[in-house]
N, C-alpha and C positions, 0 to 999 in steps of 0.2 A: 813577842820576843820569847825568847826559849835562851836556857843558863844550861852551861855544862858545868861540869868540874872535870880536870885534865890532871892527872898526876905527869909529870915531868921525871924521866930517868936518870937524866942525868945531874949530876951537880954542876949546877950554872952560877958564877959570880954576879952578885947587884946589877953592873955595869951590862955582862951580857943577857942576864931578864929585863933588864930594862930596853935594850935594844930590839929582842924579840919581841915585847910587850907592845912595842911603839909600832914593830913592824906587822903586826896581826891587828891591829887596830885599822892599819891602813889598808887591810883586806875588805873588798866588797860584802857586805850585809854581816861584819861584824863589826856589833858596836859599841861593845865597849871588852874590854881586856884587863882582869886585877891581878895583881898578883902582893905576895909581902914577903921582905926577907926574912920575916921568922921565919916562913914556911917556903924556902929556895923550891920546894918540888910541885910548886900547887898553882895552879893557876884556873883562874874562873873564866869565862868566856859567853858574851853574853851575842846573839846572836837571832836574824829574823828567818826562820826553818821554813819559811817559803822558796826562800831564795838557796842557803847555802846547809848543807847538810854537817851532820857532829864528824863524819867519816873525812867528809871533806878538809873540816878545820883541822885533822890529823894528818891528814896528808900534806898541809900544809906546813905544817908543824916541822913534820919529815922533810918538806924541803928547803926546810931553813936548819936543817944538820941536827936537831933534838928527834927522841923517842920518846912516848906520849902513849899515856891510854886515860878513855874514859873510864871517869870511877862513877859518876852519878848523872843521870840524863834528865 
């Protein structure tokens, strides 16, 4: 397992991280997805690097209408 951290660009309400949250979790070989509403911009992302790449998990990011960069790999 390999952990990123994703800063998030935009400001997204509880309701819609928690929706993103749910829906990257149901993404193949990521397994698990944190986030806290202290920190609306930040989300952890945990994930097995055999299978799905950190670039990948951004692009995904982007097609569910957020902008996203890694901050720590």
């Amino acid at each position: 397992m390999h952990t990123i951290y994703i800063r998030i660009d935009e400001k997204l309400d509880a309701k819609r991280m928690s929706t993103l949250q749910e829906g990257m979790q149901s993404v193949s070989h990521i397994t698990d997805v944190e986030v806290n509403a202290r920190t609306p911009h930040d989300m952890l992302v945990e994930f097995e690097e055999e299978y799905i790449s950190p670039m990948a998990i951004l692009r995904e990011l982007g097609r569910r209408g957020v902008h996203a960069d890694i901050m720590s790999g």
